[in-house]
Backbone as ProteinMPNN parsed JSONL, in Angstrom:
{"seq_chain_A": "XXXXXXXXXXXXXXXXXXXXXXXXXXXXXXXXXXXXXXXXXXXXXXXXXXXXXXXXXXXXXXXXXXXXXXXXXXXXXXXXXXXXXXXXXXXXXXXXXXXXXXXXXXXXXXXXXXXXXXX", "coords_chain_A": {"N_chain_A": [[-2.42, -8.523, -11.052], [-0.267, -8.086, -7.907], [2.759, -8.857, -7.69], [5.605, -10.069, -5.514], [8.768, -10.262, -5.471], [12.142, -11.674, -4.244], [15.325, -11.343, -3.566], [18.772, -12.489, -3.076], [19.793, -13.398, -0.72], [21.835, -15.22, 1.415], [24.929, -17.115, 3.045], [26.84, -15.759, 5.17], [30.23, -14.843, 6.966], [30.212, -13.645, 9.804], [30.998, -10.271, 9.925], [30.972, -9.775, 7.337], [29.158, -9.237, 4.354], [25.44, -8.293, 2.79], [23.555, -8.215, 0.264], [20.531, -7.734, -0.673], [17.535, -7.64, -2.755], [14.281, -6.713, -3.712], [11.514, -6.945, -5.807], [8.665, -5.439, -6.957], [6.36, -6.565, -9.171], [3.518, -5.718, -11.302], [1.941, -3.615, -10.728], [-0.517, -0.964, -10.602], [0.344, 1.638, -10.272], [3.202, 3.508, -8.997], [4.267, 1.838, -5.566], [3.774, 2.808, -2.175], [4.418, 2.333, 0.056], [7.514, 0.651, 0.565], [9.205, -2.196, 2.332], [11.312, -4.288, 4.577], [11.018, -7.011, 6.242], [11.964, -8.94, 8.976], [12.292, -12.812, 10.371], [13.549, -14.555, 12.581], [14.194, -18.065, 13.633], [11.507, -18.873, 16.064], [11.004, -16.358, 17.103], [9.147, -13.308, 16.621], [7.915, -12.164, 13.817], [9.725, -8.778, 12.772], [9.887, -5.758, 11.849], [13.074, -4.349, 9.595], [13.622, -2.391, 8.3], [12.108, 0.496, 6.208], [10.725, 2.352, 3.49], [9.471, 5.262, 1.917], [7.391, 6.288, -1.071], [8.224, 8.829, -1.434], [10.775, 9.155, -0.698], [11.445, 8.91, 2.259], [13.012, 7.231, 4.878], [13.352, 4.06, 7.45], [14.941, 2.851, 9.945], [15.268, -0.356, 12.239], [16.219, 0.291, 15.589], [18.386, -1.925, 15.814], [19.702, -2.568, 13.246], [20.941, 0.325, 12.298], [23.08, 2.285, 11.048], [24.291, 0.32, 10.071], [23.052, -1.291, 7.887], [21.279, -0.307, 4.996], [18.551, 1.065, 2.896], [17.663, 1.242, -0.091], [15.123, 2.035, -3.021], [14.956, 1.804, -6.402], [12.345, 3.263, -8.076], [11.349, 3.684, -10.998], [11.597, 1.131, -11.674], [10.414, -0.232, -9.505], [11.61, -1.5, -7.681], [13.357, -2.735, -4.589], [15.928, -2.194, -2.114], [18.257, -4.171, -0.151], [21.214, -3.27, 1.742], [23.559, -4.79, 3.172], [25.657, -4.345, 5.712], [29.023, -5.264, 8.178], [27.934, -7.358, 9.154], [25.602, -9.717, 11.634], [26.044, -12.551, 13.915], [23.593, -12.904, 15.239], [22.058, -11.484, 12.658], [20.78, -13.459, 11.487], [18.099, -14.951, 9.895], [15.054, -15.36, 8.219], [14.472, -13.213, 5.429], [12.353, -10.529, 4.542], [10.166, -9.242, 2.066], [7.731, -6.454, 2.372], [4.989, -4.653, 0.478], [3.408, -1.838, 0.772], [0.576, -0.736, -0.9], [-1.708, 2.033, -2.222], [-5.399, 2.839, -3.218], [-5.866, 2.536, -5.771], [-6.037, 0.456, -8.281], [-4.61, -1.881, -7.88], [-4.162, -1.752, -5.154], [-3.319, -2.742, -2.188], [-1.878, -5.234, 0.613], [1.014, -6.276, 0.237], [3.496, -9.513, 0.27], [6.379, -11.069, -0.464], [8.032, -14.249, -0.809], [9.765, -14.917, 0.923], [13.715, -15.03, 1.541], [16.558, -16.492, 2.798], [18.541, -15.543, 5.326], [21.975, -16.216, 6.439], [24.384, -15.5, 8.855], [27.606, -16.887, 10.37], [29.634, -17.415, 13.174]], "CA_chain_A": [[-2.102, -9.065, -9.743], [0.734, -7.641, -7.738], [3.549, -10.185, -7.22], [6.494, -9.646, -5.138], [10.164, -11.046, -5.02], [13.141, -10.904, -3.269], [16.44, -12.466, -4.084], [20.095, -11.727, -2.233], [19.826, -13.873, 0.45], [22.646, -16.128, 1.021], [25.374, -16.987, 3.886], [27.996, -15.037, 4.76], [30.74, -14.99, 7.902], [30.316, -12.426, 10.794], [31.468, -8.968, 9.423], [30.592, -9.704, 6.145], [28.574, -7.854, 3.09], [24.801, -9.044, 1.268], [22.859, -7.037, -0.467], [18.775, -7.853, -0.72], [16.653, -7.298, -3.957], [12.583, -6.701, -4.128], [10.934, -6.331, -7.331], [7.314, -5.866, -7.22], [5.337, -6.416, -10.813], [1.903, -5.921, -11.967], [0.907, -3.033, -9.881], [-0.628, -0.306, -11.761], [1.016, 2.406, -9.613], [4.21, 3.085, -7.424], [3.636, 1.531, -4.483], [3.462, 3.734, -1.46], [5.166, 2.041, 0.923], [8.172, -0.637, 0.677], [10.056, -2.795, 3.646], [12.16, -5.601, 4.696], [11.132, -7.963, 7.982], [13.128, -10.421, 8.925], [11.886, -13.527, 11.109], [14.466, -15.971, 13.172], [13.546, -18.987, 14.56], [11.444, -19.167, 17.419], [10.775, -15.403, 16.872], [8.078, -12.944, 15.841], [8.405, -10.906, 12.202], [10.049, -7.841, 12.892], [10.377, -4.78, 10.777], [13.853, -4.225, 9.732], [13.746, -1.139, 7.408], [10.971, 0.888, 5.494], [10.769, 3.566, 2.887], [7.805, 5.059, 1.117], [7.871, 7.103, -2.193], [8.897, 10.243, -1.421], [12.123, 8.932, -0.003], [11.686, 8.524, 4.078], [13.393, 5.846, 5.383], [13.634, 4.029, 8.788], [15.518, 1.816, 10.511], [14.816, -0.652, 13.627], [17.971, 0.032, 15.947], [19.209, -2.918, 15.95], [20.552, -2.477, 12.311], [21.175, 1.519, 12.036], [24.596, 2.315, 10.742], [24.773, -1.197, 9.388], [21.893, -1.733, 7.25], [20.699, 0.987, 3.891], [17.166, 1.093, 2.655], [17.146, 2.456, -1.155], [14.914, 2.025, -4.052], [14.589, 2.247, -7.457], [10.865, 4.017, -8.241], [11.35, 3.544, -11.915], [12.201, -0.39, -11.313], [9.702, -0.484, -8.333], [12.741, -2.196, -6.865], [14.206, -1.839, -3.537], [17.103, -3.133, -1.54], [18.659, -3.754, 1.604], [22.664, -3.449, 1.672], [23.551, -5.368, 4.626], [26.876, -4.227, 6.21], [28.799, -5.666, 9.372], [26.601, -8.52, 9.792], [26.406, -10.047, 13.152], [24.705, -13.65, 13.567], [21.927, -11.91, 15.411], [20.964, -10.932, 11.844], [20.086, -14.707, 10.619], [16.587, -14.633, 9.75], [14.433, -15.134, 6.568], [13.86, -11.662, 5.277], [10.449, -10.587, 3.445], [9.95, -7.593, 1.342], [6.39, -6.258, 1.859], [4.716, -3.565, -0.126], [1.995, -1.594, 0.668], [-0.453, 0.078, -2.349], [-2.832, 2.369, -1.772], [-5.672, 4.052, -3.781], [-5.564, 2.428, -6.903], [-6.893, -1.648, -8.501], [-3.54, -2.768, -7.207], [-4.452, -1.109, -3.793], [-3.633, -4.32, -1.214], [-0.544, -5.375, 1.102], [1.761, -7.788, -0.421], [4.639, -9.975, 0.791], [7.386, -11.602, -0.865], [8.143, -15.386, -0.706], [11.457, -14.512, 1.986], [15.097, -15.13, 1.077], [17.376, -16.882, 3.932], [20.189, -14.838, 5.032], [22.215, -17.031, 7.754], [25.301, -15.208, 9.151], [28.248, -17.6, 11.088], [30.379, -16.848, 13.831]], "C_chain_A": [[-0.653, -8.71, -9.399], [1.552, -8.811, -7.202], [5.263, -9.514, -6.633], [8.056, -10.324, -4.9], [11.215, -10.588, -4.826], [14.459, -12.134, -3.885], [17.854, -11.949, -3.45], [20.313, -12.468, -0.976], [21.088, -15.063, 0.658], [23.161, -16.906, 2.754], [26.296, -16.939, 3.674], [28.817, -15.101, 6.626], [30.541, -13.633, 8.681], [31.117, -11.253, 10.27], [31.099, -8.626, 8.103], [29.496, -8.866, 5.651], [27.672, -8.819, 2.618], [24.024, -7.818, 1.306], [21.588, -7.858, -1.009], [18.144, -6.871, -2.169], [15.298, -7.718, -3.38], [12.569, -6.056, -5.389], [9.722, -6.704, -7.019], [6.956, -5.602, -8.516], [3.854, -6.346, -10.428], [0.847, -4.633, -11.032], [0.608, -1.895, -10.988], [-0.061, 1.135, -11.195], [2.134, 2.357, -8.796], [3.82, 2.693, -6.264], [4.233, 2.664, -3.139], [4.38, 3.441, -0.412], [6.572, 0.567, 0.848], [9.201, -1.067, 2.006], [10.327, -3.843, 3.583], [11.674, -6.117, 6.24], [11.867, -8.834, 7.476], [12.198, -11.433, 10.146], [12.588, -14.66, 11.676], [13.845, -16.344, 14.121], [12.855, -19.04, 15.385], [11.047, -17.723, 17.722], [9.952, -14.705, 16.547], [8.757, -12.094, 15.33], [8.875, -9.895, 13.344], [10.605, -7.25, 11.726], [12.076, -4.133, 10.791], [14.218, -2.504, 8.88], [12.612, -0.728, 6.87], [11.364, 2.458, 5.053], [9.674, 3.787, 2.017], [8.583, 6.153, -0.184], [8.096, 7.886, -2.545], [10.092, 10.331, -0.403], [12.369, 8.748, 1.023], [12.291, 7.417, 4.242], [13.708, 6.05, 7.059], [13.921, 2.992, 9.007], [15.013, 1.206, 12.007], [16.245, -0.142, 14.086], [18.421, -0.571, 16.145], [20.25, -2.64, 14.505], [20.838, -0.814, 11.736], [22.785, 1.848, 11.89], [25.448, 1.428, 9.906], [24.146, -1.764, 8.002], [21.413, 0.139, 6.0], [19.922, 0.496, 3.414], [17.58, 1.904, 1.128], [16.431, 1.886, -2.161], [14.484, 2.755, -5.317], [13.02, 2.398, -7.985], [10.799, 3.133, -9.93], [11.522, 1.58, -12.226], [11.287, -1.301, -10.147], [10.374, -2.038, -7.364], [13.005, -1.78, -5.579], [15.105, -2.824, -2.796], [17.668, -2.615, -0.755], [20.33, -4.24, 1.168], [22.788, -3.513, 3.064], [24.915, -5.176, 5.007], [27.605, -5.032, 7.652], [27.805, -6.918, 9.716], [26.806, -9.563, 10.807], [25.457, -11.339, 12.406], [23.621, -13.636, 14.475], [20.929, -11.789, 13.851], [20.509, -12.059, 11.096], [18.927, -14.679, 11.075], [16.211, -14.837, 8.21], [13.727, -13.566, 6.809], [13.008, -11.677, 3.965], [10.628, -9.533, 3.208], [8.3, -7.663, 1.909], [6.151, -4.772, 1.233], [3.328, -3.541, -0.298], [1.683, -0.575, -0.854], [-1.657, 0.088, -1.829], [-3.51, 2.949, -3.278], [-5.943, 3.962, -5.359], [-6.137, 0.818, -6.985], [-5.723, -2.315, -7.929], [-3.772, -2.124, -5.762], [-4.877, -2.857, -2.448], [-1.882, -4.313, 0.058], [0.085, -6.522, 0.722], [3.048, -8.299, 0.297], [5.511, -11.398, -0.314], [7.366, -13.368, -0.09], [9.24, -15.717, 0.996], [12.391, -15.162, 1.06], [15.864, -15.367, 2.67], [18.449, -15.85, 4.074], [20.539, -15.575, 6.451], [24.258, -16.21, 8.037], [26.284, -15.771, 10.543], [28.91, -16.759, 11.654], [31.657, -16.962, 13.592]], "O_chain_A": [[0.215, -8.897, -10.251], [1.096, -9.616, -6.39], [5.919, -8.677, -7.252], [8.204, -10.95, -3.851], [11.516, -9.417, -5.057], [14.426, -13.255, -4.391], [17.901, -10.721, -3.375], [21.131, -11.994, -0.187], [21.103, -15.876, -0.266], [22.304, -17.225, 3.578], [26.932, -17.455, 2.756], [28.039, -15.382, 7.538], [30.738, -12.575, 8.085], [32.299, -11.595, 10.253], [30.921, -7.472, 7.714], [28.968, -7.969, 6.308], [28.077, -9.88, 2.143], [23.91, -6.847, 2.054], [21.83, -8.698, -1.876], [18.347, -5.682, -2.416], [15.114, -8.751, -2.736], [13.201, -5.128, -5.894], [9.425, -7.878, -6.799], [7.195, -4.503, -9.018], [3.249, -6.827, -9.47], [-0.354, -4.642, -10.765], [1.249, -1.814, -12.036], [-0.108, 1.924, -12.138], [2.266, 1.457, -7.967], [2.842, 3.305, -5.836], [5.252, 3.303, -3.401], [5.12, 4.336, -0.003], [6.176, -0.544, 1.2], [9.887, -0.21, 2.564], [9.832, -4.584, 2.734], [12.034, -5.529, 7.26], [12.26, -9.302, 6.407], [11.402, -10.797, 10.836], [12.253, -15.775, 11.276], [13.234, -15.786, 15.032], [13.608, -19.495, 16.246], [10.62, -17.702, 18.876], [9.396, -15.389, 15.688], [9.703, -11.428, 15.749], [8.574, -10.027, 14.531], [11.381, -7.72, 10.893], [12.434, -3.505, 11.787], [15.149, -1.749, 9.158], [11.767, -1.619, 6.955], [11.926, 3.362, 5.672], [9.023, 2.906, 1.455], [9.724, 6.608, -0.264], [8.264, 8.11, -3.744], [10.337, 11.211, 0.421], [13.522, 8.366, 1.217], [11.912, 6.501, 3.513], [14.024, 7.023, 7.743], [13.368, 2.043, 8.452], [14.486, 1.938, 12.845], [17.226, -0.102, 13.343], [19.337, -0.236, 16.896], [21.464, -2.516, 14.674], [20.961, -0.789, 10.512], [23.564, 1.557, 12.797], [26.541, 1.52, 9.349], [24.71, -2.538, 7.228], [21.331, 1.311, 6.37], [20.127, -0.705, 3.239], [17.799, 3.114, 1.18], [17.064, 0.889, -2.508], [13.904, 3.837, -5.411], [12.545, 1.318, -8.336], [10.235, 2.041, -9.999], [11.496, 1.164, -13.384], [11.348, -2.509, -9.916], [9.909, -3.01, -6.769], [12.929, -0.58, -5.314], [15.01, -4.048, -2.879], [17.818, -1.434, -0.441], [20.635, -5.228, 0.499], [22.375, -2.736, 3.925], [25.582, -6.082, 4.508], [26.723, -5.499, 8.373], [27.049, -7.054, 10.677], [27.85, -10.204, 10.928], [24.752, -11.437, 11.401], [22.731, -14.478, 14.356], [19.709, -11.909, 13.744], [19.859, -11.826, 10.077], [18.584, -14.473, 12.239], [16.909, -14.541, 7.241], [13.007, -13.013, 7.641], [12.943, -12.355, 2.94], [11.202, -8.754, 3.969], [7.682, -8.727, 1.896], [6.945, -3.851, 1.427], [2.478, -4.241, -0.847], [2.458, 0.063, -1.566], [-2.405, -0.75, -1.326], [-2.838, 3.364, -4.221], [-6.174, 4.927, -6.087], [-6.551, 0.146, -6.04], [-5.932, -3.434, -7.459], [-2.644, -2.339, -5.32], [-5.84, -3.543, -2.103], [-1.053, -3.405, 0.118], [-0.359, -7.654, 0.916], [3.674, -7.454, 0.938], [5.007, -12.453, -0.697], [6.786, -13.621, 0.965], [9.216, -16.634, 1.816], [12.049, -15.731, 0.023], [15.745, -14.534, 3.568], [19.114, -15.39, 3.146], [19.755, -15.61, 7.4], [25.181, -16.554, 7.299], [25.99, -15.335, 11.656], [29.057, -15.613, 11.229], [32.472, -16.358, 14.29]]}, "name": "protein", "num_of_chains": 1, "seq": "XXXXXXXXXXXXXXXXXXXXXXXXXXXXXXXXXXXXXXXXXXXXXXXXXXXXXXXXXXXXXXXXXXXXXXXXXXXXXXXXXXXXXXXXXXXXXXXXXXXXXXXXXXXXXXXXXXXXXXX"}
């Protein structure tokens, strides 16, 4: 059973620096696709980043320039380095990770992690 978690979430003052962890376990393959939504208040999910396993990545533009997508394959880790952070970007953020093709073949999502950025 594939299980997913996220950890990095904190609060930090307007300009400030966090940095986001996913670790998915138990899949029996790399997973194919990994990403970060975020969801504030009053809001619907939105995708904030995504990268699959042959390195693509993409950003929404709200966080481009501000925001890096990289993970570790070997670690089936990945993480969001959050730069600049406005308080626009408070939101609980979710890892999900898709898997295709394989007995772990499902879409999974992470518990979220708060990130609350003051003015």
């Amino acid at each position: 059973q594939v299980q997913v978690v996220e950890s990095g979430g904190g609060w930090v003052q307007a300009g400030g620096s966090l940095r986001l962890s996913c670790t998915a376990s138990g899949s029996t393959v790399t997973p194919h696709l990994m990403a970060w939504y975020r969801q504030a208040p009053g809001k619907q999910r939105e995708l904030v980043a995504i990268t699959s396993n042959v390195g693509s990545r993409q950003y929404a533009d709200s966080v481009k320039g501000r925001f890096a997508i990289s993970r570790d394959r070997a670690k089936n880790t990945m993480y969001l380095q959050m730069n600049r952070l406005q308080p626009d970007d408070t939101a609980v953020y979710y890892c999900n990770v898709q898997i295709y093709g394989s007995s772990s073949a499902g879409d999974y999502w992470g518990q979220g992690t708060q990130v609350t950025v003051s003015s």
